[in-house]
C-alpha positions in Angstrom: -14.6 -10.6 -19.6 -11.6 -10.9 -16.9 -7.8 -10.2 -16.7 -5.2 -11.4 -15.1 -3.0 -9.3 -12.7 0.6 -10.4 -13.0 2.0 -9.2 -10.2 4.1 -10.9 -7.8 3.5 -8.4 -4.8 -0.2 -9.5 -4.5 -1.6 -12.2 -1.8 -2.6 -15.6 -2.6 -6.3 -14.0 -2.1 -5.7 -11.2 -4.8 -4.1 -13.2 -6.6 -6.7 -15.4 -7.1 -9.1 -12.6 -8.4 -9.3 -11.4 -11.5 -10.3 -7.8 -13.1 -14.2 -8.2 -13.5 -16.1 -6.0 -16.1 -19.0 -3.7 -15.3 -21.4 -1.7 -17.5 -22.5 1.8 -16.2 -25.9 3.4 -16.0 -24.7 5.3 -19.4 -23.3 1.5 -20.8 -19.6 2.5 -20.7 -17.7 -0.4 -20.1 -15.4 -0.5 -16.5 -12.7 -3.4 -15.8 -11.8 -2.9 -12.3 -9.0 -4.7 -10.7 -6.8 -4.1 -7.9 -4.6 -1.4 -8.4 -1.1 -1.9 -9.3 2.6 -0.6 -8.7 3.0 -0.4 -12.9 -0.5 1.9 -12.5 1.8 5.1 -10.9 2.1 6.6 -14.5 -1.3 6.3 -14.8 -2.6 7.6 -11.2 -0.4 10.4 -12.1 -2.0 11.7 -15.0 -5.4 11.1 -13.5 -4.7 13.4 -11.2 -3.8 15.6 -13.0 -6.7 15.8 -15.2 -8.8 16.2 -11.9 -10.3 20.0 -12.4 -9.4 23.0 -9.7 -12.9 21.9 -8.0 -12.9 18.5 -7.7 -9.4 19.3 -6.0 -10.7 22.1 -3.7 -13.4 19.8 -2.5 -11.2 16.2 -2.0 -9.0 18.0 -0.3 -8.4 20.9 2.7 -4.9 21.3 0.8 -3.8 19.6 -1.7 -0.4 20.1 -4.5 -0.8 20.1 -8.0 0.6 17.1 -8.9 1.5 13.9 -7.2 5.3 13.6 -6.1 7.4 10.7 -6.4 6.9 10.0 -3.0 3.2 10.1 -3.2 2.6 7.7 -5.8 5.2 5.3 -4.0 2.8 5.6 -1.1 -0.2 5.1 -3.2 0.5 2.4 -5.1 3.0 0.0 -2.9 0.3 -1.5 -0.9 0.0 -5.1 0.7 -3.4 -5.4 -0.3 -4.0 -6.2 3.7 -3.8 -3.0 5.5 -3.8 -0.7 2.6 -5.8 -1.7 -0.3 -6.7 -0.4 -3.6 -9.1 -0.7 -6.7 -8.6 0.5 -9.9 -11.2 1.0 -12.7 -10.6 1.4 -16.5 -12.2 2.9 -19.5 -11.6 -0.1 -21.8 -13.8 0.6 -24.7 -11.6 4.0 -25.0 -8.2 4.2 -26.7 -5.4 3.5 -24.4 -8.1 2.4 -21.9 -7.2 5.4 -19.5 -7.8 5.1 -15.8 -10.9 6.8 -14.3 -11.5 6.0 -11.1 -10.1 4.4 -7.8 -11.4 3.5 -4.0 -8.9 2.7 -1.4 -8.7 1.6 2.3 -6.0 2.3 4.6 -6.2 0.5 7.9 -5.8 2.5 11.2 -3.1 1.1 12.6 -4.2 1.7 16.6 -8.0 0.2 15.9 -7.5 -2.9 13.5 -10.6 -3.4 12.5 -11.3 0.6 11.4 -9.8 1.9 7.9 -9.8 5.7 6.2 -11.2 5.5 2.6 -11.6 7.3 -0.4 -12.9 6.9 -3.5 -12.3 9.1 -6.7 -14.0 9.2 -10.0 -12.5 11.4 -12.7 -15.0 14.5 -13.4 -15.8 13.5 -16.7 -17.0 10.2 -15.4 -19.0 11.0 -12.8 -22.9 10.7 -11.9 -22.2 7.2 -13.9 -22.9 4.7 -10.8 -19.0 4.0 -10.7 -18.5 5.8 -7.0 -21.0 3.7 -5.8 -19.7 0.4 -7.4 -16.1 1.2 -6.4 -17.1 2.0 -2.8 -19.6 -1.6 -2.8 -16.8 -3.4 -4.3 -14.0 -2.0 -1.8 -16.3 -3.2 1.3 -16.6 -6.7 0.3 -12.6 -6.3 0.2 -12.5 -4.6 3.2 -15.0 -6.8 5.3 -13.0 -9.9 4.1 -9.7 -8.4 5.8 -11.2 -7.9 8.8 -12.2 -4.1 8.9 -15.7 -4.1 10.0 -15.9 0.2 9.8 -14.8 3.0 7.2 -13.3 6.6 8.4 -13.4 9.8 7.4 -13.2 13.7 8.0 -15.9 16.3 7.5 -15.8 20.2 8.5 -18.5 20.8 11.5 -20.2 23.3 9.3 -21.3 20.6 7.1 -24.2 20.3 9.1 -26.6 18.9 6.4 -24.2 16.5 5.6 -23.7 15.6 9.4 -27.1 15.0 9.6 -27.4 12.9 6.4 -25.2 10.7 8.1 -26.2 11.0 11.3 -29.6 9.3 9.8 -28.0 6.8 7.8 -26.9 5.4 11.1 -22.9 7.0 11.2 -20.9 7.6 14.6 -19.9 11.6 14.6 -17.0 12.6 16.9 -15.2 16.2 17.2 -11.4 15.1 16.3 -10.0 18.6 16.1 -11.0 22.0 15.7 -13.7 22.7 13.0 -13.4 18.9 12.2 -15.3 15.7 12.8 -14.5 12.3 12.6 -17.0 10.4 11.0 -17.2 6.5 11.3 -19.2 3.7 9.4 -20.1 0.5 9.5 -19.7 -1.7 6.7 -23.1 -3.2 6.5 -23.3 -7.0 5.4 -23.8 -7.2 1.6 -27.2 -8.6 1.5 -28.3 -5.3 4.0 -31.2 -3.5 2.9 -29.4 -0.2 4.4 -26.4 -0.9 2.3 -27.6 1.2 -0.7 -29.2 4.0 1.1 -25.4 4.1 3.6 -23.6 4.2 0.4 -25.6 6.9 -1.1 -24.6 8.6 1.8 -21.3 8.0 2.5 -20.8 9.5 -1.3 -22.2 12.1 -0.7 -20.5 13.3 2.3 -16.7 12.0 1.8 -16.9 12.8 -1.4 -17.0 16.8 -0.7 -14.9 16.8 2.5 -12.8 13.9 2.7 -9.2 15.2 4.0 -6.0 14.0 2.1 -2.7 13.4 3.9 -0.1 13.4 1.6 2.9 13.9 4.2 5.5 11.5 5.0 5.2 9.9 8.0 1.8 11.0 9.1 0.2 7.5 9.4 -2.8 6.7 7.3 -3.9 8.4 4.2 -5.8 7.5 1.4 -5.7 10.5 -2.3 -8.8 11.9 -1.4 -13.1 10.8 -1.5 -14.0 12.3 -4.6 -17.0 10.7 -6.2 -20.8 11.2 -8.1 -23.9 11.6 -5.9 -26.8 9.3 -7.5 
């Protein structure tokens, strides 16, 4: 099953894509697409229905709701520099929004992007993290970005490690904060499930959100289902 995306903002490459359908580990059916600018009601309300936790840990601050502003950010991309998947519940009524991995290019190292990747709670430990974030490297690796970015507290020191094993680059970016950087591995890698896993796994407690106007790249947060 496909759909179309009628939307005249998308590239020639996008635009030749269509939504693709995915069964989960518990067989709920997924169409994920790119995301679109008629998606902001929807993002909204997603975010909403994120709990108090899922918030605490996507975010080192983060507002209750999304503003105006935020979701004009989040979902006027170029599908270039800042990209963005979508993925719907489309055997439920209304086929509600659950999930969403975005890149953000870093504007002073071209071929480096932040990302995130957020999975409603409800819909979690499901496989969709990992199929977002496998599905948002192919994307990203055809644009040009050969490595993902991200932020973890130095006190996450298992975590650190997990990545540091997995093959990551650590670097101390500010106090009580580290910069962590990924390679996108090539899709036929055998360390491409195992750096996934990982990635998860670590952005997906610590991840920092940048919602502030005029800060430079940001991405709504890394919040996603360990295996």
């Amino acid at each position: 099953m496909s759909e179309s995306i009628p939307n005249s903002m998308l590239s020639s490459s996008v635009l030749s894509a269509t939504g693709s359908t995915h069964e989960l580990a518990d067989n709920t059916r997924v169409l994920v697409r790119p995301l679109l600018h008629s998606d902001r009601h929807e993002l909204a309300i997603g975010y909403e229905r994120l709990s108090t936790e899922a918030r605490r840990r996507r975010f080192f601050t983060a507002p209750s709701r999304l503003s105006d502003a935020d979701l004009e950010y989040l979902t006027n991309l170029d599908y270039h520099d800042h990209f963005a998947l979508a993925a719907f519940a489309i055997d439920e009524p209304g086929r509600p929004g659950i999930g969403v991995a975005r890149y953000v290019r870093d504007p002073a190292r071209h071929d480096h992007a932040e990302m995130a990747v957020t999975v409603l709670d409800d819909y979690q430990r499901r496989g969709l993290g990992t199929l977002l974030l496998k599905m948002l490297a192919d994307h990203a690796r055809a644009n040009g970005i050969t490595t993902f970015v991200g932020h973890i507290l130095w006190d996450s020191r298992e975590l650190i490690e997990t990545l540091a094993e997995a093959g990551a680059r650590i670097e101390p970016e500010e106090p009580g904060i580290a910069l962590v950087a990924v390679e996108i591995p090539e899709p036929e890698s055998p360390t491409l499930v195992g750096l996934v896993r990982a990635v998860l796994r670590t952005f997906g407690r610590t991840t920092r959100e940048v919602l502030e106007s005029g800060s430079g790249p940001r991405t709504e947060g890394d919040e996603v289902q360990p295996e």
